[in-house]
N, CA, C and O atoms as CSV, one atom per row, in Angstrom:
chain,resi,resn,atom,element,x,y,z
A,1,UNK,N,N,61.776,-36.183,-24.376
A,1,UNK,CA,C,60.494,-36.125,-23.680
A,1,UNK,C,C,60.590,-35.040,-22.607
A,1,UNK,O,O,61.524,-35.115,-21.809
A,2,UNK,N,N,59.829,-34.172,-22.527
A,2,UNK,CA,C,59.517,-33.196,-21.666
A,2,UNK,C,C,59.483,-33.880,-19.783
A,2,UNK,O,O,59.325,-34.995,-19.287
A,3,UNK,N,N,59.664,-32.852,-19.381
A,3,UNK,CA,C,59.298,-33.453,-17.670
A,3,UNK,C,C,58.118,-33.680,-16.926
A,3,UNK,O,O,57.896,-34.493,-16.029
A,4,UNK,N,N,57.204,-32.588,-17.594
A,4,UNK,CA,C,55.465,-32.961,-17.376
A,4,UNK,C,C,55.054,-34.135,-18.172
A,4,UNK,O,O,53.955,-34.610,-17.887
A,5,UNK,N,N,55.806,-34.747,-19.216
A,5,UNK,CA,C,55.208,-36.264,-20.353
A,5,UNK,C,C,55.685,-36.976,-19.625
A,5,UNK,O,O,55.550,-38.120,-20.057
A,6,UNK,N,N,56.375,-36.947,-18.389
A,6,UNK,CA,C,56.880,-38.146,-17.811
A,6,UNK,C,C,56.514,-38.233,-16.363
A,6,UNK,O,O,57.411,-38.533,-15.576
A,7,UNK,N,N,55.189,-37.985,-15.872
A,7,UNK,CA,C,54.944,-37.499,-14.868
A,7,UNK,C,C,53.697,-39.170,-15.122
A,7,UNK,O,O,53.323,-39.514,-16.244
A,8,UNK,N,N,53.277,-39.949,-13.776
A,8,UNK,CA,C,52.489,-41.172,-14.574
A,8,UNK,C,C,51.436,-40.900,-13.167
A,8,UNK,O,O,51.692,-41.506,-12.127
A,9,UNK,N,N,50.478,-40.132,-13.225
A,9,UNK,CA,C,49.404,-39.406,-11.960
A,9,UNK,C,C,49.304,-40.916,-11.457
A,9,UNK,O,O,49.866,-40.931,-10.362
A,10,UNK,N,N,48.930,-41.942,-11.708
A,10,UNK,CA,C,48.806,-43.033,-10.498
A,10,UNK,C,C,49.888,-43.226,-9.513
A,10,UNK,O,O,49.506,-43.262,-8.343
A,11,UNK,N,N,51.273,-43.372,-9.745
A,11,UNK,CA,C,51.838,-43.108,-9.089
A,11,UNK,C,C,52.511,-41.854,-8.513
A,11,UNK,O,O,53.310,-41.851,-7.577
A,12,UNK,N,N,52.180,-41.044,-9.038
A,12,UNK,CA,C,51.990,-39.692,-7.919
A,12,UNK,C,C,51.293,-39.517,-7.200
A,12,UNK,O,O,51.490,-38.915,-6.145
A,13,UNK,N,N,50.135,-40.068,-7.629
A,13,UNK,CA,C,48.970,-39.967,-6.214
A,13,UNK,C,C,49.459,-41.167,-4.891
A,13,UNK,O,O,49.258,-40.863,-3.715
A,14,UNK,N,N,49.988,-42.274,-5.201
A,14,UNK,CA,C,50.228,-43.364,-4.589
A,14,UNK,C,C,51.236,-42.902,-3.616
A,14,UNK,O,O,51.044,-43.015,-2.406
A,15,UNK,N,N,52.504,-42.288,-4.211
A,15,UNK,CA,C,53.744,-41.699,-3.603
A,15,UNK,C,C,52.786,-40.569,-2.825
A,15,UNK,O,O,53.070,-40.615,-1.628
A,16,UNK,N,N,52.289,-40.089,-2.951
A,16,UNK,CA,C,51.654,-39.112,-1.565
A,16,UNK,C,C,50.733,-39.487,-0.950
A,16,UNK,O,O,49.948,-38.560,-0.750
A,17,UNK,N,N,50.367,-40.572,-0.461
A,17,UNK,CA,C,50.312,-41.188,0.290
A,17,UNK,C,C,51.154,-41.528,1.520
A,17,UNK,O,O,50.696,-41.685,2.652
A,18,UNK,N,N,52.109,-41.600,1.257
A,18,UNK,CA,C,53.306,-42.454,1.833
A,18,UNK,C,C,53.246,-41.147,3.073
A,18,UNK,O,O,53.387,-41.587,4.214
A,19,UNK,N,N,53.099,-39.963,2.997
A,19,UNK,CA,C,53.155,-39.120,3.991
A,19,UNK,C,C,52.064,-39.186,5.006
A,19,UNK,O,O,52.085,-38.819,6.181
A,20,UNK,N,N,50.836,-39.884,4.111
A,20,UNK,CA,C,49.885,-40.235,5.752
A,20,UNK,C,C,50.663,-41.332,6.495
A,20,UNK,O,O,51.244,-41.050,7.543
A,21,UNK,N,N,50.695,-42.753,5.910
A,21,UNK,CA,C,51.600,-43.464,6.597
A,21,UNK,C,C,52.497,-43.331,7.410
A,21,UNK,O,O,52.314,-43.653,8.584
A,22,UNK,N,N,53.670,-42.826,6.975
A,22,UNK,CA,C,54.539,-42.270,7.565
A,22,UNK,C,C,54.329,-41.189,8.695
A,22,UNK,O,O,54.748,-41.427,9.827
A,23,UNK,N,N,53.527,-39.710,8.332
A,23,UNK,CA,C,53.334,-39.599,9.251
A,23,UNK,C,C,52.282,-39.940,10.584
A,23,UNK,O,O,52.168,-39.383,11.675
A,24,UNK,N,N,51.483,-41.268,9.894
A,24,UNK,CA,C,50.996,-41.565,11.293
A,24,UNK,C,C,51.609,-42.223,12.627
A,24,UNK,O,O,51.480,-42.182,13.850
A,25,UNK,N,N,52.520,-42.992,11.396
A,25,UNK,CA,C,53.548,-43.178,12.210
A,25,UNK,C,C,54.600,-42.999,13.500
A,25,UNK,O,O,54.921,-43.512,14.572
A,26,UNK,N,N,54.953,-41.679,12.426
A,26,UNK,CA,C,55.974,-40.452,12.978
A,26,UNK,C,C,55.553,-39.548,14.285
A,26,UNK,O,O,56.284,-39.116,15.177
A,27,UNK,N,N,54.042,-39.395,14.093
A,27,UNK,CA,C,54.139,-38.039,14.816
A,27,UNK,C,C,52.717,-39.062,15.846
A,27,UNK,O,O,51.856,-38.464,16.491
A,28,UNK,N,N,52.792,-40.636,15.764
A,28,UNK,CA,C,51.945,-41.002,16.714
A,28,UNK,C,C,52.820,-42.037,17.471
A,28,UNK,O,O,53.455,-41.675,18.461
A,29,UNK,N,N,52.851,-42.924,17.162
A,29,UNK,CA,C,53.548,-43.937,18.639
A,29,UNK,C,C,55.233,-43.626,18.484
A,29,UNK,O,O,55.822,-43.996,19.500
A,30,UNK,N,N,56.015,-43.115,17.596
A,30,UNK,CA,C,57.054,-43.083,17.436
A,30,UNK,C,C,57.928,-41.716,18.383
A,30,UNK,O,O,58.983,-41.736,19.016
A,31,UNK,N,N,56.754,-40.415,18.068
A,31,UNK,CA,C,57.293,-39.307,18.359
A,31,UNK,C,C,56.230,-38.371,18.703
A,31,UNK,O,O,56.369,-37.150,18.644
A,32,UNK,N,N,54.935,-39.103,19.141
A,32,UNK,CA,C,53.553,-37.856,19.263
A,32,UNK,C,C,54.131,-37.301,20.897
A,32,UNK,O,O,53.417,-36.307,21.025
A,33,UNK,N,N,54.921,-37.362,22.085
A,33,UNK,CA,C,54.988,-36.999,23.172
A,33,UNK,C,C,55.984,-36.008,22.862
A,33,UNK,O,O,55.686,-34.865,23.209
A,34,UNK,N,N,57.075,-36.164,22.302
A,34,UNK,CA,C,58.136,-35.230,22.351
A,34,UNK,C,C,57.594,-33.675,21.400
A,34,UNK,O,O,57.467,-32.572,21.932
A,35,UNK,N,N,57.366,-33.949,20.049
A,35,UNK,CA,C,56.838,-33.213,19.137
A,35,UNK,C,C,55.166,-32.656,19.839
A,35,UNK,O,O,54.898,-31.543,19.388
A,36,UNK,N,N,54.603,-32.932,20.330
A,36,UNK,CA,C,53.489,-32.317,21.467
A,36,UNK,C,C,54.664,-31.427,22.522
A,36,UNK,O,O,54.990,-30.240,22.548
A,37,UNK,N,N,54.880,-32.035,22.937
A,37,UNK,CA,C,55.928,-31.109,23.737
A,37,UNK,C,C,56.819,-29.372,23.463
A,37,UNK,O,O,56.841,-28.288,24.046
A,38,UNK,N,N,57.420,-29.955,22.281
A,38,UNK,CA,C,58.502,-29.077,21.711
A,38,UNK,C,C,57.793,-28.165,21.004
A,38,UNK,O,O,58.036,-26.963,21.108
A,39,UNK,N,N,56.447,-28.841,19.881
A,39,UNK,CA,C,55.493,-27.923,18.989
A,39,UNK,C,C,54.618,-27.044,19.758
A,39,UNK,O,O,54.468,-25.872,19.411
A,40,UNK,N,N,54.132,-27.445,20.602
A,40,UNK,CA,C,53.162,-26.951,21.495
A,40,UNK,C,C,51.433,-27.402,20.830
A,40,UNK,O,O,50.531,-26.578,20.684
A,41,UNK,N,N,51.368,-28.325,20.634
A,41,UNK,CA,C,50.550,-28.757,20.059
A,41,UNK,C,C,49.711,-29.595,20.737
A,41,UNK,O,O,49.976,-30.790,20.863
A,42,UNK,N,N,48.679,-29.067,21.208
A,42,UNK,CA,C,47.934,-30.537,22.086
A,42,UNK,C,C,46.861,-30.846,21.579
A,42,UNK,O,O,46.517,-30.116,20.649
A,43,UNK,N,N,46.008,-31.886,21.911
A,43,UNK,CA,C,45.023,-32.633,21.765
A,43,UNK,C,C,43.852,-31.840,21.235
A,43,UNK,O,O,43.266,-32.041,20.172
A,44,UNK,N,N,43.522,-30.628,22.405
A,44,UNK,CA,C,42.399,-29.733,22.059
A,44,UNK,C,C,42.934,-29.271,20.791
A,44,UNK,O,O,42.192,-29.569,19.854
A,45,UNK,N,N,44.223,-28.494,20.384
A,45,UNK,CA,C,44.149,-27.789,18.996
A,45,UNK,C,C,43.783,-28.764,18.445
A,45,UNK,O,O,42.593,-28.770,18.761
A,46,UNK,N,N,43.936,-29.599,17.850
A,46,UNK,CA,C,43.909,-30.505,17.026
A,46,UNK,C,C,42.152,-30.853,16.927
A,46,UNK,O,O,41.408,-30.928,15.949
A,47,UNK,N,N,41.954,-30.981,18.074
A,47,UNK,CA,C,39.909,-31.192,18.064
A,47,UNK,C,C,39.162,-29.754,16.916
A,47,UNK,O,O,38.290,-29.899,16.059
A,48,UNK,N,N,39.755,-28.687,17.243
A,48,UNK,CA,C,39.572,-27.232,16.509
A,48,UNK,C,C,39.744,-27.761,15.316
A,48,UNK,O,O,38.718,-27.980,14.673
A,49,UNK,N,N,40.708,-28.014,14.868
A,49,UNK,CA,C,41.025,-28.388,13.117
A,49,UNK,C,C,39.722,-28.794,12.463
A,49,UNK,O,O,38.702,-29.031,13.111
A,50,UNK,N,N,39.812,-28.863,11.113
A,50,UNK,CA,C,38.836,-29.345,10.466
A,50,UNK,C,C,39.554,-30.305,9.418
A,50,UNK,O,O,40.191,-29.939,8.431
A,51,UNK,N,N,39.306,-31.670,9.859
A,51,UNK,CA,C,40.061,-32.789,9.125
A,51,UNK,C,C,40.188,-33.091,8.257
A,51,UNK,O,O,41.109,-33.815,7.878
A,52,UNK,N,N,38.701,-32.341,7.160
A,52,UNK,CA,C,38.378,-32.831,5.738
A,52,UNK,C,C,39.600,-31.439,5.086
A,52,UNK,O,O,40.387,-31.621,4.157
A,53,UNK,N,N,39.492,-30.516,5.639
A,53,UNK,CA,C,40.782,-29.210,5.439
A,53,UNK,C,C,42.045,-29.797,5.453
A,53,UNK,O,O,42.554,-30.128,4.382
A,54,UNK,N,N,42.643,-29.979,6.539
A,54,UNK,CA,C,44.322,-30.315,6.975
A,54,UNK,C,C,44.279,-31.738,6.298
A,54,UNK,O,O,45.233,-31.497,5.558
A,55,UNK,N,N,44.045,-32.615,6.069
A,55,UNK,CA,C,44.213,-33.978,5.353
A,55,UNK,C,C,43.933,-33.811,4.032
A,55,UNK,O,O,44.654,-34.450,3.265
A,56,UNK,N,N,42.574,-32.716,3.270
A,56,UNK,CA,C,42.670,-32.786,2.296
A,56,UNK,C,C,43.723,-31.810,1.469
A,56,UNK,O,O,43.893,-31.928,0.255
A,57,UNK,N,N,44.459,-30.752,2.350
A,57,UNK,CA,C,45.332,-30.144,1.773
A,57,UNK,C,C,46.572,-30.512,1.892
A,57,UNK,O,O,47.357,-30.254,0.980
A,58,UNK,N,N,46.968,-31.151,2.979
A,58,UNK,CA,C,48.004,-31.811,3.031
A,58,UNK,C,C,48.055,-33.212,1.843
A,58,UNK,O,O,49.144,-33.548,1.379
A,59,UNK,N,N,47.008,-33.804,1.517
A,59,UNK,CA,C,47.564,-34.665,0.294
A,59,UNK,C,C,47.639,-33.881,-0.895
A,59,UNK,O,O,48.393,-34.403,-1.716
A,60,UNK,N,N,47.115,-32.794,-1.285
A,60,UNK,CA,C,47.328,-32.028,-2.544
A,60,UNK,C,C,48.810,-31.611,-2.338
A,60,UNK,O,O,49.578,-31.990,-3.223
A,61,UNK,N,N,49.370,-30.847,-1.251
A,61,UNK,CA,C,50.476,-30.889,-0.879
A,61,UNK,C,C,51.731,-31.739,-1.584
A,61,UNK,O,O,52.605,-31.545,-2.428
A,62,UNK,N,N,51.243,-32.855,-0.659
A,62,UNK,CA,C,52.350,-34.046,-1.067
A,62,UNK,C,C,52.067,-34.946,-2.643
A,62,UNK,O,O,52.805,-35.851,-3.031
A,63,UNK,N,N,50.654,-34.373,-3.500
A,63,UNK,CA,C,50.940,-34.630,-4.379
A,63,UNK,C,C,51.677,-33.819,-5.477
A,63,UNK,O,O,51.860,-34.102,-6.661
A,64,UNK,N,N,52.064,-32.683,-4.723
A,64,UNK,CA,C,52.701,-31.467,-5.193
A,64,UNK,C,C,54.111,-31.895,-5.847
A,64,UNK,O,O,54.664,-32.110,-6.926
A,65,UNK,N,N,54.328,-31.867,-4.338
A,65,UNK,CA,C,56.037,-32.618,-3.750
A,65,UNK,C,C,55.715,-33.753,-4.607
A,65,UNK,O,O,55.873,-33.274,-5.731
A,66,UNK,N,N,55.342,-35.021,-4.764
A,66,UNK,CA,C,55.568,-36.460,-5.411
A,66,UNK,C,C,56.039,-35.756,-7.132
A,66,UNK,O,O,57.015,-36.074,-7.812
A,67,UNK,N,N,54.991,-34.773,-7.442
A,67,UNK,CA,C,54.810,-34.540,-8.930
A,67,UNK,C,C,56.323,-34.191,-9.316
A,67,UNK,O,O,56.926,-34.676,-10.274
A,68,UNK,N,N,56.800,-33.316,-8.452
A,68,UNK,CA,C,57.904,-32.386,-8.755
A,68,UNK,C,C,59.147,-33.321,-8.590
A,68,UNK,O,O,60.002,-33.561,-9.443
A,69,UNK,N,N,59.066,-33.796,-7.323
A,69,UNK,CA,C,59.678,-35.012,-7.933
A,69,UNK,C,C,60.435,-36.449,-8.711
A,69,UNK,O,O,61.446,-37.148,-8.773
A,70,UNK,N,N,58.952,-36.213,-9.252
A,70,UNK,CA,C,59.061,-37.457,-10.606
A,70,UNK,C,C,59.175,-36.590,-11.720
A,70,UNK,O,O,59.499,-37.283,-12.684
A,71,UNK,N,N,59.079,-35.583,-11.993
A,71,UNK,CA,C,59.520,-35.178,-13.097
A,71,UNK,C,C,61.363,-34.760,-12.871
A,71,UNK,O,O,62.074,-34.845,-13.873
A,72,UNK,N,N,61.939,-34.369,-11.651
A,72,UNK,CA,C,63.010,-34.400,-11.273
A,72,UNK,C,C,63.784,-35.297,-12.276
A,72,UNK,O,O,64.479,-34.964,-13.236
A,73,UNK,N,N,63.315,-37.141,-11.549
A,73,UNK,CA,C,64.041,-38.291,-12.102
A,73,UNK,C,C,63.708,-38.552,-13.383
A,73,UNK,O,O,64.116,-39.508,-14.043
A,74,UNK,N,N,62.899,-37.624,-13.769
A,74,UNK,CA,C,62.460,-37.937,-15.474
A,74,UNK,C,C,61.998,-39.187,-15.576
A,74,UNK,O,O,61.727,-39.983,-14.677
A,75,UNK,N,N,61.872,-39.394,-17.642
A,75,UNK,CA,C,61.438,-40.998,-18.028
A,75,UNK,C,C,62.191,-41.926,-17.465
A,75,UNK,O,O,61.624,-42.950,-17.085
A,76,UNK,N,N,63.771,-41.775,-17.262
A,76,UNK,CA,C,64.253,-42.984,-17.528
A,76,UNK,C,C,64.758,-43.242,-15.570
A,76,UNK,O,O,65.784,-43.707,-15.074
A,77,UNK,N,N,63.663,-42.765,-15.020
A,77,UNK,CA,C,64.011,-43.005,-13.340
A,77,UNK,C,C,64.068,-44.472,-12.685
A,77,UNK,O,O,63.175,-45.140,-13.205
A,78,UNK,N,N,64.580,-45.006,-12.009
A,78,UNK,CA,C,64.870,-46.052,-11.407
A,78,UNK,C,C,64.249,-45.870,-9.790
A,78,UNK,O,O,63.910,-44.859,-9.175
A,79,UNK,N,N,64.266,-47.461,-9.370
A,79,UNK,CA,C,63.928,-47.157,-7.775
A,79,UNK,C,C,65.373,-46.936,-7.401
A,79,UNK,O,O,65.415,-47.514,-6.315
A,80,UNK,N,N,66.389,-46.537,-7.585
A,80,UNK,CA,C,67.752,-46.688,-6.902
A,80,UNK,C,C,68.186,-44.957,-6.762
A,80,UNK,O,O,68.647,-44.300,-5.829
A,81,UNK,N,N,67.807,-44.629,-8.103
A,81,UNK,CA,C,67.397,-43.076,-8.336
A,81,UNK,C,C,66.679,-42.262,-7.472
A,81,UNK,O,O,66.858,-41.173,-6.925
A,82,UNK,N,N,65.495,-43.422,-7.524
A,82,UNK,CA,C,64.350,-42.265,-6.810
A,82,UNK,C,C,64.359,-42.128,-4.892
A,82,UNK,O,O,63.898,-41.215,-4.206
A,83,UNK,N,N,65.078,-43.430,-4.440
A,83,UNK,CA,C,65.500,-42.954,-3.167
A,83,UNK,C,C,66.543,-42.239,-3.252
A,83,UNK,O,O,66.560,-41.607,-2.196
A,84,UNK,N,N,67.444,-41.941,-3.872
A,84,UNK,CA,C,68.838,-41.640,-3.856
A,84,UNK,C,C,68.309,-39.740,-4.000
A,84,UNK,O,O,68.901,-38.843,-3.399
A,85,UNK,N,N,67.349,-39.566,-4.736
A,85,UNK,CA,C,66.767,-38.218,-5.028
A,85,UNK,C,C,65.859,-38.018,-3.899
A,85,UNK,O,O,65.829,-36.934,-3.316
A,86,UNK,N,N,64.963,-39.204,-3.486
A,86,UNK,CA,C,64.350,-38.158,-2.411
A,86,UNK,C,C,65.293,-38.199,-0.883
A,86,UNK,O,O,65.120,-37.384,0.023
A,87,UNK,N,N,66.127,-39.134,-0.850
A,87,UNK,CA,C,66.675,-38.537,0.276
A,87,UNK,C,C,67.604,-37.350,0.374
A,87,UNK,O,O,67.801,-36.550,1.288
A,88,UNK,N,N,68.225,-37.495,-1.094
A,88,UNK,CA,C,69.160,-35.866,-1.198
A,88,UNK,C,C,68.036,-34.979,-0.667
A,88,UNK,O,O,68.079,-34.356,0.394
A,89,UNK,N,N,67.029,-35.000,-1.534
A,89,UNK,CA,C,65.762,-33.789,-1.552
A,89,UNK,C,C,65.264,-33.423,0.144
A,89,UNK,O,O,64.883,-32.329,0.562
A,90,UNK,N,N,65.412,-34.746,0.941
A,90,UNK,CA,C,64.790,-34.511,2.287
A,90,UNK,C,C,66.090,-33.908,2.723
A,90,UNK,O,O,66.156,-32.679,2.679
A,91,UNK,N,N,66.993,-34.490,3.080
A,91,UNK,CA,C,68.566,-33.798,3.547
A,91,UNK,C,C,69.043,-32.373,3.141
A,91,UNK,O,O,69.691,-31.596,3.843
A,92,UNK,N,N,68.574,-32.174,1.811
A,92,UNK,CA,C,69.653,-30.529,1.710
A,92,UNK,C,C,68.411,-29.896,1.883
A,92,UNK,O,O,68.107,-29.347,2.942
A,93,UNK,N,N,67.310,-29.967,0.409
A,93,UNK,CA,C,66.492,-28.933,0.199
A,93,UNK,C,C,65.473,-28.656,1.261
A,93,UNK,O,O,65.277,-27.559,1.785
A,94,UNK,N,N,64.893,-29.694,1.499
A,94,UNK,CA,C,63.808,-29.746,2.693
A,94,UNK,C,C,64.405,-29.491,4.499
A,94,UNK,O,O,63.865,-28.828,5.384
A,95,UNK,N,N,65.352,-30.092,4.534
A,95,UNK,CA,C,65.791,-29.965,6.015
A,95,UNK,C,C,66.399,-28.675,6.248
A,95,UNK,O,O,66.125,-28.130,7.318
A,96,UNK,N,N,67.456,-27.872,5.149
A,96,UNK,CA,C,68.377,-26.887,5.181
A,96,UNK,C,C,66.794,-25.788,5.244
A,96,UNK,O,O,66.580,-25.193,6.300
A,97,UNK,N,N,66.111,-25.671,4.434
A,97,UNK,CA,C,65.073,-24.887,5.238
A,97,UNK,C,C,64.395,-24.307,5.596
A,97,UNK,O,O,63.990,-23.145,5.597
A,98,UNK,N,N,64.140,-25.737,6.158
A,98,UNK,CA,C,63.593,-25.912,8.170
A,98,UNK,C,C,64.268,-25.278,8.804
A,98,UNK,O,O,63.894,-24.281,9.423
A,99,UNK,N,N,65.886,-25.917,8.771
A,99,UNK,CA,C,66.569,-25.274,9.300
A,99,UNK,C,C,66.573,-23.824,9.699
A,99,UNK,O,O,66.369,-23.424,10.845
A,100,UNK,N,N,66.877,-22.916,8.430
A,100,UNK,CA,C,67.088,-21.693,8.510
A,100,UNK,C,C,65.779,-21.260,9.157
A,100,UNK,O,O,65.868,-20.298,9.920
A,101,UNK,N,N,64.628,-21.784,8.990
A,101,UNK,CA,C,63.702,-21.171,9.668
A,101,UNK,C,C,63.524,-21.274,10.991
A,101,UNK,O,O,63.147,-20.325,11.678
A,102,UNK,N,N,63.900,-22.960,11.655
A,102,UNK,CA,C,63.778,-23.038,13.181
A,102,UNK,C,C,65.018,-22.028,13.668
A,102,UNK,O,O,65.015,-22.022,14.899
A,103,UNK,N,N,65.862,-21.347,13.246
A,103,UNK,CA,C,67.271,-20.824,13.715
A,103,UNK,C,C,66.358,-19.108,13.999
A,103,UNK,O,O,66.165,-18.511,15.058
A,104,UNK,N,N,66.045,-18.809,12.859
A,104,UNK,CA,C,64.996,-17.754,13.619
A,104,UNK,C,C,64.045,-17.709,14.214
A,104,UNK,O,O,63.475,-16.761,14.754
A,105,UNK,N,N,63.826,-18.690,14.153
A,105,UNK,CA,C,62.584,-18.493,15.485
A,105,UNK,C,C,62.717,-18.828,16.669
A,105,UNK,O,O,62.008,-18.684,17.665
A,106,UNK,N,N,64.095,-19.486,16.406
A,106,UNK,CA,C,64.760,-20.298,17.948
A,106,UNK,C,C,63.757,-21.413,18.555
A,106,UNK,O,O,63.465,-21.418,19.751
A,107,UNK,N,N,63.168,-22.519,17.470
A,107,UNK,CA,C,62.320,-23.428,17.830
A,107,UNK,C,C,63.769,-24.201,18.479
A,107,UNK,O,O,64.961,-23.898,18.524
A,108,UNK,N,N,63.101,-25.126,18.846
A,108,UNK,CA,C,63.962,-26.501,19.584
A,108,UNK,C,C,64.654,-27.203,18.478
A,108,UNK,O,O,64.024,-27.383,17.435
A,109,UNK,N,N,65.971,-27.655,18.587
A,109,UNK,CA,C,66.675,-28.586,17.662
A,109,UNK,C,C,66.064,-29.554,17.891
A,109,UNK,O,O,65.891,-30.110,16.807
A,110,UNK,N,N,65.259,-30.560,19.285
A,110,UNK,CA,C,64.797,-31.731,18.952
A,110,UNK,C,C,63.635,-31.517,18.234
A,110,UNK,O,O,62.964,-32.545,18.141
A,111,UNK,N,N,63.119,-30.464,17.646
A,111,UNK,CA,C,62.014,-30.178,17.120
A,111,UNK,C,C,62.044,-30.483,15.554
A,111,UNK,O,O,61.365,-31.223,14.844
A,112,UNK,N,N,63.006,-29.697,15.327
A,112,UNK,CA,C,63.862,-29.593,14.248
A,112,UNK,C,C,63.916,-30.823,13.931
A,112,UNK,O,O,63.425,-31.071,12.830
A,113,UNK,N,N,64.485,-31.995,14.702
A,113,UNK,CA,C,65.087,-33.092,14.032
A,113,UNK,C,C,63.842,-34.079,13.749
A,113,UNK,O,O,63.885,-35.135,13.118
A,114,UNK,N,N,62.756,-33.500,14.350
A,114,UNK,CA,C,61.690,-34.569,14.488
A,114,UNK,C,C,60.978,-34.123,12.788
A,114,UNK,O,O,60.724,-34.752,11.761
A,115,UNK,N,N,60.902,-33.165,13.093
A,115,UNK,CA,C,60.541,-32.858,11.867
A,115,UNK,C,C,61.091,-33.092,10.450
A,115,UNK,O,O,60.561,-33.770,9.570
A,116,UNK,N,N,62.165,-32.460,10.392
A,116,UNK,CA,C,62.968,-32.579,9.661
A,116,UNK,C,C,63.283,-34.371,8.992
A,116,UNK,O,O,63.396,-34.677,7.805
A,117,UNK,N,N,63.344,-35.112,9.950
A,117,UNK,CA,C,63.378,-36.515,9.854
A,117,UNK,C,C,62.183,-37.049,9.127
A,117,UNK,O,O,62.313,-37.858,8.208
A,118,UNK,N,N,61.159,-36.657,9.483
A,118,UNK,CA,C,60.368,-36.845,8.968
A,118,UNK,C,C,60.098,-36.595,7.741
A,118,UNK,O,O,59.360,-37.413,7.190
A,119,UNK,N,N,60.557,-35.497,6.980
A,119,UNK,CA,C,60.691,-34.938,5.703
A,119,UNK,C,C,61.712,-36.113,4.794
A,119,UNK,O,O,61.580,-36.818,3.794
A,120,UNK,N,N,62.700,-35.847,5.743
A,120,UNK,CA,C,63.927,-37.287,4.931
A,120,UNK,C,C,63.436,-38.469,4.611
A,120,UNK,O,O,63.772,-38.958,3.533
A,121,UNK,N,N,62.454,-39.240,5.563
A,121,UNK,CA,C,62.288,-40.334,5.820
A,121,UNK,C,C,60.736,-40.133,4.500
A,121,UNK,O,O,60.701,-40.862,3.509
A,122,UNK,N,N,59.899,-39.329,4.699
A,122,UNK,CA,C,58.848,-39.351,3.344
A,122,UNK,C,C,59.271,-38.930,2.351
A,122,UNK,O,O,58.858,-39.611,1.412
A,123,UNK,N,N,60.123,-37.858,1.931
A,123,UNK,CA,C,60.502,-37.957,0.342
A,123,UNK,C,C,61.508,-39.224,-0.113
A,123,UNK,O,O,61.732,-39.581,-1.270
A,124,UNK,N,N,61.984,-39.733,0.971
A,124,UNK,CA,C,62.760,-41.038,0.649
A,124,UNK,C,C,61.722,-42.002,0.246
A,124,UNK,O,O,61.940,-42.659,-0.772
A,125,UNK,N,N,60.949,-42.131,0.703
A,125,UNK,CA,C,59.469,-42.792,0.141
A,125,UNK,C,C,58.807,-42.643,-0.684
A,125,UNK,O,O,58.292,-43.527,-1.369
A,126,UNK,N,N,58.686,-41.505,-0.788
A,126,UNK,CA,C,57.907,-40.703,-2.904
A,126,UNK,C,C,58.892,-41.120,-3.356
A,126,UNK,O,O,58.751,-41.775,-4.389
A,127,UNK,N,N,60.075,-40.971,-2.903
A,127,UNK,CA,C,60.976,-41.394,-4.460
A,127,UNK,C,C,60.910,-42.695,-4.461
A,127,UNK,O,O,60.097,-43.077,-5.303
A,128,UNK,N,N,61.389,-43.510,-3.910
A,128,UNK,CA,C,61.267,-44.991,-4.084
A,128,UNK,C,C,59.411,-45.390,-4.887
A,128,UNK,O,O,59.162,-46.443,-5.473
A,129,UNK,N,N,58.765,-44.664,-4.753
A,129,UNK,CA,C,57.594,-45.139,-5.117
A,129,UNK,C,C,57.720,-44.673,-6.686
A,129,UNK,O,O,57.918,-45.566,-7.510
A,130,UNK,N,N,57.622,-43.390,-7.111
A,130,UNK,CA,C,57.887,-42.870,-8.273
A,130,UNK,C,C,58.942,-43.184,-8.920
A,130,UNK,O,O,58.891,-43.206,-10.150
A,131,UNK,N,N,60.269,-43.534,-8.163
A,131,UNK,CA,C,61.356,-44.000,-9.027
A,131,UNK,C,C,60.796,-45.205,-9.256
A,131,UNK,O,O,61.121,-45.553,-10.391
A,132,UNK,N,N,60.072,-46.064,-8.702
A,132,UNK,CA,C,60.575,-47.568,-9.096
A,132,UNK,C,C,59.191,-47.761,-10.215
A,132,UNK,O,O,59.265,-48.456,-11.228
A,133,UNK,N,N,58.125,-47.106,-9.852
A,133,UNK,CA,C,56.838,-47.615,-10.911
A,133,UNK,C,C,57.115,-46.310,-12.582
A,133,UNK,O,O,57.487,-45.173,-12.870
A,134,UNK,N,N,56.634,-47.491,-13.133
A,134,UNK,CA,C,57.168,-47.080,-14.654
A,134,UNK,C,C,55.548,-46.577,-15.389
A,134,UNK,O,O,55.493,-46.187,-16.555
C-alpha cells in the first residue's frame, strides 16, 4: 500500500487540531508573559491580525504536518508508534531547525525553548492521534 492510501483525512483533520488546543494552552496561561516578552509580541499586534487568516492557515498548516505524518507511520501505525514518531519529529526535525534559525538571528534561548516545546509537545499529539485511530 502506498503512503497517500494510508492517509484516513478524519483523523488528520482531528490530529490538527491538537495544535489549537495545545497551543491555547501553551502560549496562554502556561507561557503567554514570557513568549510576549522574548517574541515581542503584544496585544495590539495581535488586534492587527486577521483571525479568519492566521487560524485558518495555521490549521491547513497543521493539517499539512498531521498528513505527512501519518503517511510517515504508514498502514500498519500504532499509538505507541505515533508518539514515539511525533516526538522524534518535534525533537530532531522541528526543534534542530528552530534551532539553527534562532542561532542566527540571536533570538533568546528561552524563546527557543518555548517554542520549540511547543512543537515537541504538538507533534507528540498528531502522532498519538494518527498513530492510534485506524
Amino acid at each position: 500500500m502506498d503512503a497517500m492510501a494510508s492517509i484516513n483525512i478524519l483523523a488528520v483533520l482531528v490530529a490538527a487540531l491538537t495544535g489549537f488546543v495545545i497551543g491555547g494552552l501553551w502560549y496562554g496561561p502556561l507561557f503567554r508573559t514570557p513568549w510576549m516578552k522574548y517574541s515581542g509580541v503584544t496585544f495590539e499586534m495581535g488586534k492587527k491580525q486577521n483571525p479568519i487568516v492566521v487560524f485558518g492557515l495555521t490549521y491547513v498548516l497543521n493539517v499539512i504536518a498531521a498528513a505527512s505524518l501519518m503517511m510517515f507511520l504508514g498502514p500498519d501505525r500504532t499509538l505507541h508508534f505515533g508518539i514515539a514518531a511525533g516526538l522524534a519529529t518535534g525533537l530532531t526535525f522541528i526543534s534542530t531547525a528552530l534551532g539553527v534559525i534562532y542561532l542566527f538571528e540571536a533570538r533568546p534561548f528561552k524563546l527557543f525553548l518555548i517554542n520549540a516545546g511547543y512543537q515537541v509537545v504538538n507533534f507528540t499529539a498528531m502522532g498519538a492521534v494518527v498513530g492510534a485511530w485506524k
